[in-house]
N, C-alpha and C positions, 0 to 999 in steps of 0.2 A: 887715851886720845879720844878725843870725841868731836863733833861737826861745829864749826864756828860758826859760820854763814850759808844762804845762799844767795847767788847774782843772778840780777836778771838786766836785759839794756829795756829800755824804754825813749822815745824820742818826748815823752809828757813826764819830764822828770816830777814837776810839782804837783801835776791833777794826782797821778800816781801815787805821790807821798800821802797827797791829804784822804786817799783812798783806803790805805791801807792804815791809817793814824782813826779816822773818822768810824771807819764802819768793823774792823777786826782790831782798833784797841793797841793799836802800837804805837809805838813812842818815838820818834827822832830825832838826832843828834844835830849839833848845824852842819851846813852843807857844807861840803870840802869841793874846791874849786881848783883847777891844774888851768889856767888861761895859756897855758905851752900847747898843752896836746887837746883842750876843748874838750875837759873832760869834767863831768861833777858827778855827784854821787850823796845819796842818804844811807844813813844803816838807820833799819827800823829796828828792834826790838820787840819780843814777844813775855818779858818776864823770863822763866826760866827755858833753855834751849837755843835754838841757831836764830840767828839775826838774819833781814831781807836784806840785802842791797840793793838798791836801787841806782842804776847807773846810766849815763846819756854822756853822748859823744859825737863829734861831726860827722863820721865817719862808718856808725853802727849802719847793716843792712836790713831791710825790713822784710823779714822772711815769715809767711807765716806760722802759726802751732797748730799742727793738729793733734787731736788725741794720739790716733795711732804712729809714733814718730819715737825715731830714739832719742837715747838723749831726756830732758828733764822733760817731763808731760807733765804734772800736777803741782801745786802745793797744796798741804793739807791743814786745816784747821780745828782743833778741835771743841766741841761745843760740851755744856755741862749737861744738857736733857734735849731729847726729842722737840721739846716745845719751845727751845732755841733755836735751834736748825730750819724748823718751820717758820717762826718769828722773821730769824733772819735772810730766809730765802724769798719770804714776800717782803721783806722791806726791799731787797736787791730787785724785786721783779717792780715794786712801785717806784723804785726810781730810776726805771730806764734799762737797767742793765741785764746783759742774756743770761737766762738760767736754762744751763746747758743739760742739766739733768734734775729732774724732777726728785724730790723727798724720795726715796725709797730707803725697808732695810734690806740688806747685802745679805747674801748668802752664809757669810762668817757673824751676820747678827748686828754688825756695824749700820745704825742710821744715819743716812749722808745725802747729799743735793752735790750740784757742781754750778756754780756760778761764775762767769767770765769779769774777768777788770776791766779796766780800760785799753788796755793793748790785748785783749785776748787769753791772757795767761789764766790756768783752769786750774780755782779753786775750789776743792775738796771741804765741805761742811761737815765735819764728823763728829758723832756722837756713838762713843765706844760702848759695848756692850755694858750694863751695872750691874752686878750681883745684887743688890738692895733694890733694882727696878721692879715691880710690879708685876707676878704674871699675868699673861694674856688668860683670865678664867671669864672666858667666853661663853656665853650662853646660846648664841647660833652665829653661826657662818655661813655667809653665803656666797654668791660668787665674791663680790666686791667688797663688802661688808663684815666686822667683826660685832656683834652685841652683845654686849656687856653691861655687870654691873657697873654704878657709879663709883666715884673713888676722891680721895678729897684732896688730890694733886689736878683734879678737873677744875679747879676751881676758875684759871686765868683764862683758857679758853671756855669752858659754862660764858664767863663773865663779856670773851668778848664777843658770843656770839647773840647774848641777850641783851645787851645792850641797844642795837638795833630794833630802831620802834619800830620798822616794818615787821617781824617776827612776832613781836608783843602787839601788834593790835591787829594780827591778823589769829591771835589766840586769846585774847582777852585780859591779857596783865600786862605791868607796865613794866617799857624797857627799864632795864637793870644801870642803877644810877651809880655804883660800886661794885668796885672785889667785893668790896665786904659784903653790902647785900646778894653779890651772887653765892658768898660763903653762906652765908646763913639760911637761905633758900635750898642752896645745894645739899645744906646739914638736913632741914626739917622736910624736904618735899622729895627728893631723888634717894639719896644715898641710903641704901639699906630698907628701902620700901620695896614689897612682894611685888613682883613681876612688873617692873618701870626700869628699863637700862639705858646706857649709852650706845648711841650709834659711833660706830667710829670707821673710817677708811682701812681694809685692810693692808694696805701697802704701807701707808706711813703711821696707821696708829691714831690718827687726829680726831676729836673728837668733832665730828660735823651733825650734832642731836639728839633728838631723845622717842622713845616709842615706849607706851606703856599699854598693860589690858587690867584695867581695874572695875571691882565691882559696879553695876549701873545703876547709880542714885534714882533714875527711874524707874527701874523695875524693882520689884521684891522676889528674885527669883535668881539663885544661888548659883543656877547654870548657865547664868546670861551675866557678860563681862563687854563694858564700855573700851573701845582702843581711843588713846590719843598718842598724840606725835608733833612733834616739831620737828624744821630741819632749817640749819644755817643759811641765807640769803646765798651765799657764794655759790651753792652745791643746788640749788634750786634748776629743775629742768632738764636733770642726771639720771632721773631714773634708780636713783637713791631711795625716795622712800619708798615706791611701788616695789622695791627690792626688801626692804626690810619688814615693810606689811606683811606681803607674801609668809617672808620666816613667821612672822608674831601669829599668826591666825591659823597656820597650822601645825604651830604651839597650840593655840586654844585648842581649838580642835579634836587634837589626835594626843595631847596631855590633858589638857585638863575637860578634856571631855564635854565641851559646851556645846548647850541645843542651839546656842544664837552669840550674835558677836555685833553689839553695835557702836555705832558711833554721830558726834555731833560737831556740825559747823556751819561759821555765819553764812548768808546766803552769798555774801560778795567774796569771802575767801574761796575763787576757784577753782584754785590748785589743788585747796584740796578735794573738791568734790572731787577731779579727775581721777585723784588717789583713789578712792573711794572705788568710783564708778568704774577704774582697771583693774580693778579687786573683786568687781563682782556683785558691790553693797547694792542693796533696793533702798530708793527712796522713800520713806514711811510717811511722809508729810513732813509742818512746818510749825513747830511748835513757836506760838507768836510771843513777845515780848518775855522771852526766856530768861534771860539775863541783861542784867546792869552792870558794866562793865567800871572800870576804874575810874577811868574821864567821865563818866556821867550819862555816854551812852547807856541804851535800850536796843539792843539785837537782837532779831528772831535767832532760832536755830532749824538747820535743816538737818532732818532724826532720819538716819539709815542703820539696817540690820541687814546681816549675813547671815543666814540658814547652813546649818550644818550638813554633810551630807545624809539624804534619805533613801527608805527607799519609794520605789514608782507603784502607784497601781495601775492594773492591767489597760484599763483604758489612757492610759501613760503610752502606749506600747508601740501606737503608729508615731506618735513624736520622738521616741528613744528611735525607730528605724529612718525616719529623716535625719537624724545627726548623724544613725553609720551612713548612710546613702553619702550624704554631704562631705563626709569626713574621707572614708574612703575613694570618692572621687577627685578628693583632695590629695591626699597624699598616694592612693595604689593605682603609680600610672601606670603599672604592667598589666592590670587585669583590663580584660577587654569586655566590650559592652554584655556582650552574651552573655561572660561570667559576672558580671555584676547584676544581673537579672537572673542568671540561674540559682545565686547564693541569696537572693534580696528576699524573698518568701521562705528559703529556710533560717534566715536568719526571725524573721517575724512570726513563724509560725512553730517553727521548734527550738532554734537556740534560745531566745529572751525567756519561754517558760523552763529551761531547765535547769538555768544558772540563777548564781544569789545577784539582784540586780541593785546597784546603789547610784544615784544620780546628782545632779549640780542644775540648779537656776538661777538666771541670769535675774537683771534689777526688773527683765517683763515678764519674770515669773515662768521663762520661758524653757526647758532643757537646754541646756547646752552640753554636756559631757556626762559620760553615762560608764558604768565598769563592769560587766559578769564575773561572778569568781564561781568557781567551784569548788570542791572538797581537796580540791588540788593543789591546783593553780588561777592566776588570774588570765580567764580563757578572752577578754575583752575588754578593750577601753579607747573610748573612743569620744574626740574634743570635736563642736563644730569650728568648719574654720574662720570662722569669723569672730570666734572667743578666742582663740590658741595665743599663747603668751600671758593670760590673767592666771596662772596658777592652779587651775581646775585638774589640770592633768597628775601633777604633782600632789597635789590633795588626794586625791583619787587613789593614788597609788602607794601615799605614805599610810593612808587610812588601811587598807587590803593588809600592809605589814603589819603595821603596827598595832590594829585593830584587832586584826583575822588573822594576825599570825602566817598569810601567803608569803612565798620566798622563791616559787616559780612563775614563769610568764613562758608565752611560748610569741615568736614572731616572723610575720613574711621577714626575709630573708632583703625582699629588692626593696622594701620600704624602709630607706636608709634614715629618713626624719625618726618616724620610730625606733629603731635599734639604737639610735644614738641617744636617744632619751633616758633607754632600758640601761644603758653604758654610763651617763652620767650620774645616773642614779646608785650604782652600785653592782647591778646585774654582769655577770658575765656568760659568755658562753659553754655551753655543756654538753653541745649533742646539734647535729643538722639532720634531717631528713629532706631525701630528694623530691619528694609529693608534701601538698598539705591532706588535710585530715578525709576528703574527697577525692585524693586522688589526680588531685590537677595538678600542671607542669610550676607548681609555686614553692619552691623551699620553704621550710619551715627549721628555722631557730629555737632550741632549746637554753635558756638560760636558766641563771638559779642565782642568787646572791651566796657572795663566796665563805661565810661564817656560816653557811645553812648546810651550803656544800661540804667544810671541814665535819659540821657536825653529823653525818650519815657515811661518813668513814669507819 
């Protein structure tokens, strides 16, 4: 035994037919007509499996479907890859019709969308788990974001996102006039070249760009690596790539150990300065008539470098105690005036010379975020607030690990911004004391990253 059909009523017996005929590929028989009881009906067909029926009557009531209802909620469809399901869930969103649930994969591994017909009825876009699908071998992750290498199933979305000449002449090559040429491009320039991947969405997998850090034709100095990037028109304004910079630079950084990081773009692309410039980069000047572009333009370039973390010298000392002044007033609203003037000289006068101090500047060369470590732990670190969100803090603190080997941090207790950074990072808790290191009514938090913690078992 197995399932023939399923029925549904509809009062749009023909938009409906050509709905499900047009856009999922089914077939129709002619229409059977009962003029007794006002009744008609299609069977769709799907190849092999249950047929739709499609039914209309004087008499049917128009009750709405919600998801959560007994009775039939869904039907399902299933797609051959990921890049069909997406295909066909922005063709249903350009023509009008509601998409009820956005691309995602499920829990069980299934990638699916839910798009509405025209009476409502919620179709299931499925694309089943493949054994022969590709693993995710990711190169960073981030909140939103998977990067990766390329792969030569990128080719249709590569092709349709290069296509678009806003992309290509806001980079200097020209939009992509084929698959083919996006194949061939994608063979000799992406795929399997040192440190150039795929940006892709981590929810649905889609490839929305590209970020790479490759040697800098302008320098002769083996420690210093050019970033470029592109990102999709669609995804533009998302905060996408200021997300995946962040990953790629401290990549450089804290793997491949560079003293400088820079990068180049036209004066009128100012999206991307933005990138740039929430990343931290200094403007170096304007290198004039740089390049000849495809069409026969002549564009300057505007040349930015990022500086790797250093350390300060001593005359550094009063500007590292305005960012803690700044920062602590910022985020430690429990400490009262007194104590922030009774701790403000020994922070400048004894703590900064006793710990290892490593620091970050901004594009006016200016401090912005500064770290003490000791032989310990990392006993300081501290972002202005007027930088917080460009990644300095995060730099800061992957370098301390992964550099110096730190695996402890110690923190006020009431400064919940901070503990939650210490938490997202990896740190957990290990220890509270009632006083801090002076004695005052301020808990202090003992963390430790928890592979550091198994190992002193």
């Amino acid at each position: 035994m197995k399932l023939h059909h399923i029925a549904i009523w509809t009062f749009r017996l023909e938009e409906l037919k050509d709905f499900y005929v047009r856009f999922l590929g089914g077939t129709s028989n002619e229409k059977y007509i009962n003029p007794k009881k006002g009744f008609e009906s299609y069977f769709i067909s799907f190849g092999e499996g249950p047929s739709l029926e499609l039914m209309s009557r004087t008499d049917i009531q128009n009750t709405p479907i919600e998801e959560n209802r007994l009775g039939l909620t869904h039907l399902a469809f299933t797609f051959p890859s990921r890049e069909e399901v997406l295909r066909f869930t922005e063709q249903m969103r350009s023509e009008g019709y509601t998409i009820a649930g956005e691309p995602r994969t499920s829990g069980d591994g299934y990638f699916e969308s839910v798009v509405l017909d025209l009476d409502g009825n919620r179709i299931e876009c499925v694309c089943p788990p493949q054994a022969d699908e590709p693993q995710d071998d990711c190169s960073f992750e981030t909140e939103r974001l998977l990067i990766r290498p390329f792969r030569e199933n990128d080719a249709e979305t590569f092709f349709a996102c290069c296509q678009n000449p806003n992309l290509g002449n806001n980079a200097g090559w020209a939009p992509h006039k084929s698959i083919e040429e996006s194949r061939e491009i994608l063979q000799n320039v992406f795929i399997g070249q040192e440190d150039i991947w795929a940006i892709t969405l981590k929810d649905t997998r889609q490839l929305i760009g590209s970020i790479g850090i490759v040697p800098d034709p302008k320098r002769e100095n083996p420690q210093v690596r050019m970033l470029g990037y592109w990102l999709d028109e669609a995804h533009w304004g998302k905060g996408y790539m200021t997300e995946a910079v962040q990953a790629v630079l401290n990549y450089g950084f804290n793997e491949l150990q560079l003293s400088l990081i820079t990068a180049n773009c036209y004066p009128h692309n100012k999206r991307s300065q933005q990138v740039l410039e929430r990343n931290g980069f200094i403007c170096e000047g304007v290198l004039h008539q740089a390049e000849l572009t495809y069409n026969g333009n002549i564009y300057d370039h505007l040349c930015y470098y990022l500086p790797n973390i250093c350390r300060p010298a001593s005359e550094d000392y009063d500007e590292i105690l305005q960012v803690w002044e700044d920062s602590v007033r910022h985020t430690h609203h429990f400490l009262t005036e007194e104590h922030i003037q009774f701790y403000k000289p020994l922070v400048r006068n004894h703590y900064l010379s006793t710990v290892e101090l490593y620091i970050i500047r901004n594009t006016n060369g200016k401090i912005v975020a500064f770290m003490g470590l000791s032989d310990e732990l990392i006993e300081m670190l501290f972002v202005s607030p007027g930088e917080q969100g460009k990644g300095y803090g995060r730099r800061l603190l992957e370098y301390a690990i992964r550099r110096k080997q730190m695996n402890k941090v110690d923190v006020n207790e009431q400064n919940d911004k901070a503990l939650g950074f210490y938490l997202r990072m990896g740190f957990r808790i290990i220890g509270r004391d009632e006083t801090d290191g002076m004695g005052k009514p301020y808990p202090i938090l003992h963390l430790q990253l928890p592979e550091a913690e198994n190992g002193n078992k």
